[in-house]
Each structure stands twice: as C-alpha cells, then as structure tokens.
N, C-alpha and C positions, 0 to 999 in steps of 0.2 A: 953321325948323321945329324944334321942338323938344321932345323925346320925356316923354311921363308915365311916372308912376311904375307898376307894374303893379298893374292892378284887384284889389283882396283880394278877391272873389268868384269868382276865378279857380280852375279846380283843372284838375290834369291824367288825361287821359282814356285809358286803353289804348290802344295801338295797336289791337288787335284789336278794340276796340269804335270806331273813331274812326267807319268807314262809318253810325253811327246816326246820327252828328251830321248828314248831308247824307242821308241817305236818302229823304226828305220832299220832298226836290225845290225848296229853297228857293233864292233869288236869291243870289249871293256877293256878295263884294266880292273881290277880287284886289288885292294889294300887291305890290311888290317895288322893290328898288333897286339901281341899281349904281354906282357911281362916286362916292359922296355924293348920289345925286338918287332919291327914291321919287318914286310914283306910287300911287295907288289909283284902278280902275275898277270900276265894275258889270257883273254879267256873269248872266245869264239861264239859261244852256247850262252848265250845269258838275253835272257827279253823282259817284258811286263807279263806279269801275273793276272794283274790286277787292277782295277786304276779306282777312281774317285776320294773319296775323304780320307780311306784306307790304302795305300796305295802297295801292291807287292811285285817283287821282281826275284825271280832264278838265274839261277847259275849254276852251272856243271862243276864241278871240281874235284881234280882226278885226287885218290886217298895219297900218292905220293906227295902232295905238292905242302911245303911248311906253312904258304896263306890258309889254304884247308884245315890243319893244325891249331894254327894263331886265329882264326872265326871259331873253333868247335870249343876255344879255352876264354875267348872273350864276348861271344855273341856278338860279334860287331864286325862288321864289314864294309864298304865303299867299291861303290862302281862308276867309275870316271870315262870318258868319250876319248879315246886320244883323236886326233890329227893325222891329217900327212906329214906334217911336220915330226911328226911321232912313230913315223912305221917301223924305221933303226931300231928306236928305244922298244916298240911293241915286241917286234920280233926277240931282240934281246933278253925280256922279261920273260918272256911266253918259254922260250928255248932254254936258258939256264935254271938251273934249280939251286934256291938257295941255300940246301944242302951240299950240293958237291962246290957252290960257287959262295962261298959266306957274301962278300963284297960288289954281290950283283946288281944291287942299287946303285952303288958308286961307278962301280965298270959302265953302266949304260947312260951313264948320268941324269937318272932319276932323282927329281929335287919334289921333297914334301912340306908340305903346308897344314896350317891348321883352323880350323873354323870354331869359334868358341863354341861352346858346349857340346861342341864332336869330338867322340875320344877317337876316331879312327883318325889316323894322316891320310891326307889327299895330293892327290900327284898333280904337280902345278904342270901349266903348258896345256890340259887338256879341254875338251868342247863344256863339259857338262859333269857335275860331280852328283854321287848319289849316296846321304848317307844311309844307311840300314841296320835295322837289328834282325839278328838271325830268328827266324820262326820254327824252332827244334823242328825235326820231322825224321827219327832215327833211321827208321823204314828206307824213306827213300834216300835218304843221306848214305846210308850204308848201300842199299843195291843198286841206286842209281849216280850215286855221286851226286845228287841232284838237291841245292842248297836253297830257301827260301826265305828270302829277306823282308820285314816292312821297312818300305822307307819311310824313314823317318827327317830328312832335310833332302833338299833338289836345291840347285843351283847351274846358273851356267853362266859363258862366257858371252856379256853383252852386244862386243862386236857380231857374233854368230846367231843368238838367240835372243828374239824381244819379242813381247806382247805375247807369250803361249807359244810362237811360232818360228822353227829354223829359216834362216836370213842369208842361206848360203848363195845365192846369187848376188848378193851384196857384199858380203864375207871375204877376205882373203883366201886365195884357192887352197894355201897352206891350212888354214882353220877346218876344211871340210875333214867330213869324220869317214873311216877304213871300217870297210869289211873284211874281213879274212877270209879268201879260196882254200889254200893250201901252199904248202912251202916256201909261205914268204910273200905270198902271190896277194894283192888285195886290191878291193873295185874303191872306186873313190863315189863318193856322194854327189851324186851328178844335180843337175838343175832341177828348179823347183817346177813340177804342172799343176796348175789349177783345174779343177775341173768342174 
C-alpha cells in the first residue's frame, strides 16, 4: 500500500468547529493502524460527543472487525466523510473483513494519505477527515462496542466545506455525504435550509 500525496483541496478545520463536520449524522469510514498494517471499515453509529476546545466523538465497533483491533493496540483512530462518489467503496469496506479478505483495501480501491503529525492514514476522496485519540473506556468498549475518541485534528474538503459551514448546494452533487439505511440503501445530503 502505498500512501498519496495530500489532497490540495484540503484545509484544516478548528477544533471548536470540527463537530459541524459530523453533526448531520453521516456514514464514516474508520482507519487506523498499528504495526505497519491499516485497515479501513464502514461504520453507521458514529456522531459528536462533545464539541468546543475539547472536542469528542463515538463510534460503535463490532469486537470482530481488525480496525477494532489496530485502535485498541494503537490508540488512534480517524473518521472521514465519504461521498456518493464513495457508496461502492463504503459498502465494500463495511461488508468485507479484512480477516477473511487480507487485500480489501486494494479490491475496493481505497487510496490513503498522510497528514504530518497524524500517525493514522486517511482515506483520500472523502468530505472531511477526523483525526482522534482513543479515550480508554474498557466498560463500555467491551459491552457496548462503544469507542471514544478526542479529536485531536479536523479537516475538510474546501470545495464542500468553508467558513465552519457545509457548501453542499454549491458542491458537486457527487461530493455530498451518505447515510446508511440498510442493505446497501443510503439517503444523500439533501439541500441546505436556513432558518
């Protein structure tokens, strides 16, 4: 595997504003690596915790999955926004385990990046990157699958997000960010209302 260069559309995001990035309730992607070996899975359950100077965010992650694994050995995680342009790749990642599928990065053609001073890789192509350190929590980690991160770097892709604020009415329709239903099934990021 072998890392790109970082997206020049990229810009970085306040901390204290990073919770806009996920507030909408979109699908992640989870990365993380330890040892020399990443992983990236789909993940449905994942919001803000927490927002201002501190900023936290959860994620569900079932004990079988090796991303689960590769966070509990390295404390470090990333949660990135995919696209529509993304749904193939989401599903693929979500659905294969890279247990039974070593080469599920390559098969869905997931390409990663690096951001200096982040040890996690970040999946290029997507809306908004988030990185994180894991906040132990054995308790609920063990009964609930239920994983808690600070973030610690926000970023997003500047065609989509400027000034604190999603730009998706401006945006390529392909740049809008997926929900996940079930079975594949997923709502797109409809237009912005002001109120």
């Amino acid at each position: 595997m072998s890392d790109l260069p970082i997206p020049v559309d990229l810009l970085p995001v306040p901390l204290e504003q990073s919770y806009r990035l996920m507030n909408h309730g979109p699908t992640v992607l989870v990365s993380a690596e330890h040892a020399g070996r990443a992983n990236v899975m789909a993940a449905a359950w994942a919001c803000v915790l927490d927002f201002g100077a501190e900023p936290k965010v959860s994620v569900v992650l079932d004990k079988a999955t090796l991303t689960r694994e590769l966070i509990e050995a390295s404390g470090l995680f990333a949660l990135q926004l995919p696209t529509v342009a993304m749904a193939q790749l989401t599903v693929g990642v979500g659905t294969d385990s890279a247990r039974e599928v070593p080469d599920k990065l390559a098969r869905h053609g997931v390409e990663l990046f690096r951001l200096p001073g982040v040890a996690t890789p970040m999946v290029a192509g997507c809306a908004a990157w988030l990185a994180c350190r894991l906040r132990p929590e054995p308790h609920n980690q063990a009964a609930y699958d239920l994983f808690i991160g600070d973030v610690v770097g926000a970023w997003a892709d500047g065609r989509v997000f400027q000034r604190g604020r999603w730009q998706f009415d401006t945006a390529p329709d392909t740049m809008r960010t997926i929900h996940h239903v079930a079975g594949g099934q997923f709502l797109v990021t409809g237009r912005v209302l002001q109120a």
